[in-house]
C-alpha positions, 0 to 999 in steps of 0.5 A: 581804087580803094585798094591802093590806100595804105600800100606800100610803094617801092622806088628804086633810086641810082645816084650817079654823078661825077666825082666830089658833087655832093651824091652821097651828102644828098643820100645821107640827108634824105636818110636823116630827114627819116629819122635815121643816124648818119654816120660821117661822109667818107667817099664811096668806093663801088656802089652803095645800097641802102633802103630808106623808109618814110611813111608808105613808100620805102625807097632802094638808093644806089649810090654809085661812085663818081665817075 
């Protein structure tokens, strides 16, 4: 038990949804809530992978676009 305090944990997260709902603004929100720059919302075209990192737990996002 107390080997897992202080490992990091990986999730992995698949953004999916139709078109215009707001995907990549949630995205963009979690990556500034860590401390990171945004840049502007363009709409994305295929998928977009980013890794986000908050304290022990590192996240991969896909960000796949609208269907």
């Amino acid at each position: 038990m107390g080997a897992a305090i202080g490992r990091k944990r990986t999730a992995t997260v698949l953004v999916l949804g139709l078109d215009n709902s707001g995907k990549t603004t949630v995205v963009n929100y979690l990556t500034k809530l860590t401390g990171h720059d945004t840049t502007e919302v363009v709409p994305t075209v295929g998928v977009t992978v980013q890794r986000i990192r908050a304290n022990s737990i590192e996240m991969i996002v896909c960000d796949v676009s609208g269907l």
